[in-house]
C-alpha positions as CSV (number, residue, x, y, z in Angstrom):
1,X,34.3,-22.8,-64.6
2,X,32.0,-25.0,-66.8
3,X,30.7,-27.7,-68.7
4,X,32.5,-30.6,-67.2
5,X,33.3,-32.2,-70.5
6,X,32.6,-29.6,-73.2
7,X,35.3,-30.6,-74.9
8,X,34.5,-34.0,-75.0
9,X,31.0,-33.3,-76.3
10,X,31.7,-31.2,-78.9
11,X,34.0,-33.0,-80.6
12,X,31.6,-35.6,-80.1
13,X,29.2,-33.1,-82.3
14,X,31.6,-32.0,-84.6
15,X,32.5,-35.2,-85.6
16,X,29.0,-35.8,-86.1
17,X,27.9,-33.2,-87.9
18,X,31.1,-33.7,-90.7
19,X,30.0,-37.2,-91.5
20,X,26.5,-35.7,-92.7
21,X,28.6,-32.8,-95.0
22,X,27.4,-34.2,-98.1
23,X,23.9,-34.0,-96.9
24,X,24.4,-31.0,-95.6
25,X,24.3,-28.5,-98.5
26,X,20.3,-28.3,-99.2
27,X,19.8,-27.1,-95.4
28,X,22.6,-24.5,-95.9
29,X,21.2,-23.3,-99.4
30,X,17.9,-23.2,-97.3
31,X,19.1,-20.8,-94.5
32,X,21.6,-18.5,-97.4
33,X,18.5,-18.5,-99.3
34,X,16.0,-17.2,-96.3
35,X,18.8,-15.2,-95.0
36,X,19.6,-13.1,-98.0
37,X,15.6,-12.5,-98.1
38,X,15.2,-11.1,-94.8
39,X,18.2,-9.4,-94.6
40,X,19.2,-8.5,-98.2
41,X,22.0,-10.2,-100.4
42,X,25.0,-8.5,-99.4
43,X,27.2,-10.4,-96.4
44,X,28.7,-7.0,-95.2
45,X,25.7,-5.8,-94.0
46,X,23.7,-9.0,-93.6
47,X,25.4,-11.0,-90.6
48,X,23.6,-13.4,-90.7
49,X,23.9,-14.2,-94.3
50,X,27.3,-13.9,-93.8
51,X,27.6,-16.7,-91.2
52,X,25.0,-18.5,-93.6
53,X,27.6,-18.6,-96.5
54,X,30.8,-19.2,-93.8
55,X,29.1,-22.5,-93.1
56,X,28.8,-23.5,-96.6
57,X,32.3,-22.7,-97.1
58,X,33.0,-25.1,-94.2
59,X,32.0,-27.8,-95.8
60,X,33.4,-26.9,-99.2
61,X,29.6,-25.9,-100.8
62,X,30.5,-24.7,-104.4
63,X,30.2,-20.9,-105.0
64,X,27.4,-21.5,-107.9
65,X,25.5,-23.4,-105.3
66,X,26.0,-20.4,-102.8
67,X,25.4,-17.6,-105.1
68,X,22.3,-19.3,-106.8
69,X,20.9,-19.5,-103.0
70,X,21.3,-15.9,-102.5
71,X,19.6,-15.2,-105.8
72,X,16.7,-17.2,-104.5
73,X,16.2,-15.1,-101.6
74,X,17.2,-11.9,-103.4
75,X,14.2,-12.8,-106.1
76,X,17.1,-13.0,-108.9
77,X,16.3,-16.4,-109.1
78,X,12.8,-18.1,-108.6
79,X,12.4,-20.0,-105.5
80,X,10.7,-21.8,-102.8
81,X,8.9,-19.7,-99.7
82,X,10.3,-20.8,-96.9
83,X,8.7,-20.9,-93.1
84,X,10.7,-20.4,-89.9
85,X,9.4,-22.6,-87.6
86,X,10.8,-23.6,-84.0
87,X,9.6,-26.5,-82.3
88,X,10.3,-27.3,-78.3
89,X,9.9,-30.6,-76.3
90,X,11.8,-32.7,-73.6
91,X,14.4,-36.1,-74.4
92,X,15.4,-38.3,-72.3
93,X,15.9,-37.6,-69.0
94,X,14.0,-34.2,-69.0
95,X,16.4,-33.1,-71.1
96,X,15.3,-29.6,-73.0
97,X,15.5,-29.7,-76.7
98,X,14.7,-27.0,-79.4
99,X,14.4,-27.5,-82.8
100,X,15.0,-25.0,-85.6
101,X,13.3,-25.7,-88.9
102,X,13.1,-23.9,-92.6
103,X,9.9,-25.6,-94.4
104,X,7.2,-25.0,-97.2
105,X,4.8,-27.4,-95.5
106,X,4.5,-26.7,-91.6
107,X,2.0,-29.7,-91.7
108,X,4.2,-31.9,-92.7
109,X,7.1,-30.4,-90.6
110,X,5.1,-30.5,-87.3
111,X,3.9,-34.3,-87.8
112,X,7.8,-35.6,-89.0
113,X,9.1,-33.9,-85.3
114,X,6.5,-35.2,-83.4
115,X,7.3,-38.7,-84.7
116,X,11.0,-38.1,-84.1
117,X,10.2,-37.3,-80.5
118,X,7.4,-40.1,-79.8
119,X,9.5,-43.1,-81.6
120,X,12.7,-41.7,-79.5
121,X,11.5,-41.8,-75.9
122,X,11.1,-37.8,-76.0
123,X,7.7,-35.7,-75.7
124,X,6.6,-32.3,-77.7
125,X,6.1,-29.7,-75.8
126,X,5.0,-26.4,-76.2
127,X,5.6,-23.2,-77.7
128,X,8.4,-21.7,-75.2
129,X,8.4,-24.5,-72.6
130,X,12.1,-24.4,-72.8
131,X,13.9,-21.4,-74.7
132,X,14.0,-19.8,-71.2
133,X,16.6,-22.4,-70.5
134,X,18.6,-21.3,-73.4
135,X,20.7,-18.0,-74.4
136,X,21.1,-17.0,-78.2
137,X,24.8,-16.2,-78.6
138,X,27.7,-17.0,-80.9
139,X,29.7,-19.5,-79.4
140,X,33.9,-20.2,-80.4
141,X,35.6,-23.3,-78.2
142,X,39.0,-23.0,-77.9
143,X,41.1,-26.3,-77.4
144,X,42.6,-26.8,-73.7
145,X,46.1,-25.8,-75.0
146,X,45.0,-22.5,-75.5
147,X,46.6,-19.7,-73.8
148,X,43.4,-18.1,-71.7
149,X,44.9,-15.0,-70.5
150,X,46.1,-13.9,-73.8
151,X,42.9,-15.5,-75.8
152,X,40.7,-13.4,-72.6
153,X,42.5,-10.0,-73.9
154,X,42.1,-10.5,-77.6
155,X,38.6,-11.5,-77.2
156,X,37.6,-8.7,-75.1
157,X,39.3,-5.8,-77.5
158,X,37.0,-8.2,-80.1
159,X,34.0,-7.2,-78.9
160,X,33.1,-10.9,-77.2
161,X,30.2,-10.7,-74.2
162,X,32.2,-13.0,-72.4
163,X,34.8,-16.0,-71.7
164,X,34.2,-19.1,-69.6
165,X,37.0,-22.0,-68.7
166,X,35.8,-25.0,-68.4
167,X,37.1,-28.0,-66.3
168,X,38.5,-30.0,-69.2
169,X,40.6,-26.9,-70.2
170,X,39.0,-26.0,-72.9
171,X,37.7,-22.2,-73.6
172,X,34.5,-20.9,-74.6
173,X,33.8,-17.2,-76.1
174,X,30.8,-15.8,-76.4
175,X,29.6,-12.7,-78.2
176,X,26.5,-11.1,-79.6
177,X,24.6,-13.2,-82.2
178,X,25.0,-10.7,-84.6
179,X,28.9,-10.1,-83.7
180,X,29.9,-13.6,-83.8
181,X,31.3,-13.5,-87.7
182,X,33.5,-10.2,-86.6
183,X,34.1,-11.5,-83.5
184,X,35.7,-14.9,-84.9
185,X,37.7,-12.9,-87.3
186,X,39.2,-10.9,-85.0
187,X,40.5,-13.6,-83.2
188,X,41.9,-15.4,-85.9
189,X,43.5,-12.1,-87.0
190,X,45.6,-12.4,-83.6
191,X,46.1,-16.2,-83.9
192,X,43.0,-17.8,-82.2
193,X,41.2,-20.5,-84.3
194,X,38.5,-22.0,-82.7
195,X,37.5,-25.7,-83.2
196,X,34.3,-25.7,-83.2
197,X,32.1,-22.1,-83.6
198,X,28.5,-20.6,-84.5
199,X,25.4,-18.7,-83.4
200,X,24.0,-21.4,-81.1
201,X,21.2,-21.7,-78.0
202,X,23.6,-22.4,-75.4
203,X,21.8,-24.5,-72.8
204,X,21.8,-22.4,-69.1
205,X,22.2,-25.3,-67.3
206,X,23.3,-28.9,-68.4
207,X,21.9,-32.3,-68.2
208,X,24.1,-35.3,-68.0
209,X,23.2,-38.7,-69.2
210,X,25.5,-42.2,-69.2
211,X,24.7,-45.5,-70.8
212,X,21.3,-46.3,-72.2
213,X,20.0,-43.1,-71.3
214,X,22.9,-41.5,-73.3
215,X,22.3,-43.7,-76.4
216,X,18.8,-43.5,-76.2
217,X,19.1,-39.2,-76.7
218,X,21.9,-40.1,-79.6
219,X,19.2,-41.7,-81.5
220,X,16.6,-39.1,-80.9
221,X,18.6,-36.2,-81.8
222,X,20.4,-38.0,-84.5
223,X,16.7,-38.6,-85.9
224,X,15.5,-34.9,-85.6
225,X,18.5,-33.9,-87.5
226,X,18.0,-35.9,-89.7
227,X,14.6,-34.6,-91.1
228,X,15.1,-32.9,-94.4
229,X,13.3,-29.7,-93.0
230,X,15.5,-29.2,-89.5
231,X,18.4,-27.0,-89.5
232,X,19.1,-27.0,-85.9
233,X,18.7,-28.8,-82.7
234,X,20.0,-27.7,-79.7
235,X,19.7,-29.7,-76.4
236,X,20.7,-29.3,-72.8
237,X,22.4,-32.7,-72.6
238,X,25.7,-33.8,-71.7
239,X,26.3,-37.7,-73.3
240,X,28.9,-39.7,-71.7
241,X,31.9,-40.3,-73.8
């Protein structure tokens, strides 16, 4: 068993995350963009280009929007050079936080998160003071109504790593970063459609915060994300409904 309100949490996210889809489309052109540069312009053999351009579908990103980004990184099309970057540091509470950035300016980058972090209550830390804490791996939750034995036997002949239930009911499966996209279409082949999926740093162990403290991380993580050069951020923090 795990994550004592997962579910809770990343609907929570979810919910989030959709009310910023409008915003959304210049950090997903960013990522197709580097994506198709490091791994070539084709989704069949690029995985994770094709998870890139799954996300821009998920938010309805028009296919001239997607296919320009591509050409970007493919050199079709002139473009911006972008920098991965990944920043770590500590919210409230201790709380482990990594943030994933795409930028043409790390100066300007580095001195935005920091400011995130200070004006939040949150500190940044150093490089690898707390990936340890956190395993790469695609990540599909399952609603608690879903049937675990048979969801355990179709993710297995999928390929997944591995399948956790958690307390609320709900159902995690993970896989291989690079397996997640075949993975989650396997699944929906035999009738599994996750809520809520992607290649994610899945925290090790969880920190829980209520109240203030639980507000308090909202707004720092909410202002991270917010920064036009952050793609990611992944925390170890569990907020309180």
């Amino acid at each position: 068993m795990a994550g004592h309100s997962k579910w809770a949490n990343i609907q929570h996210r979810k919910g989030r995350q959709d009310e910023k889809r409008s915003a959304s489309f210049s950090k997903i052109a960013r990522e197709i963009t580097v994506s198709a540069k490091r791994g070539g312009g084709d989704p069949s053999f690029n995985p994770r280009l094709r998870l890139a351009i799954d996300k821009g579908k998920g938010v309805n990103m028009p296919k001239d929007k997607i296919d320009n980004a591509i050409k970007k990184g493919t050199g079709e099309i002139e473009g911006v050079e972008y920098i991965e970057i990944r920043y770590e540091g500590y919210g409230i509470g201790g709380a482990a936080v990594i943030v994933d950035c795409l930028t043409d300016n790390k100066t300007r980058t580095v001195a935005d998160v920091r400011h995130a972090f200070n004006k939040y209550g949150g500190n940044l830390g150093t490089d690898g003071c707390v990936a340890f804490q956190f395993r790469h791996c695609g990540q599909l939750l399952f609603a608690p109504s879903t049937d675990e034995a048979a969801l355990m036997d179709a993710a297995i002949e999928a390929g997944a790593d591995d399948v956790l239930s958690n307390d609320d009911g709900s159902v995690e499966v993970l896989t291989a970063p690079n397996d997640y996209m075949a993975v989650k279409e396997a699944l929906e082949a035999a009738g599994f459609k996750s809520e809520y999926g992607g290649v994610t740093m899945k925290a090790e162990n969880e920190t829980p915060l209520g109240g203030d403290e639980s507000l308090r991380m909202q707004k720092l993580i909410d202002a991270l994300e917010s920064l036009d050069d952050v793609q990611d951020v992944y925390t170890s923090v569990v907020l309180d409904d």
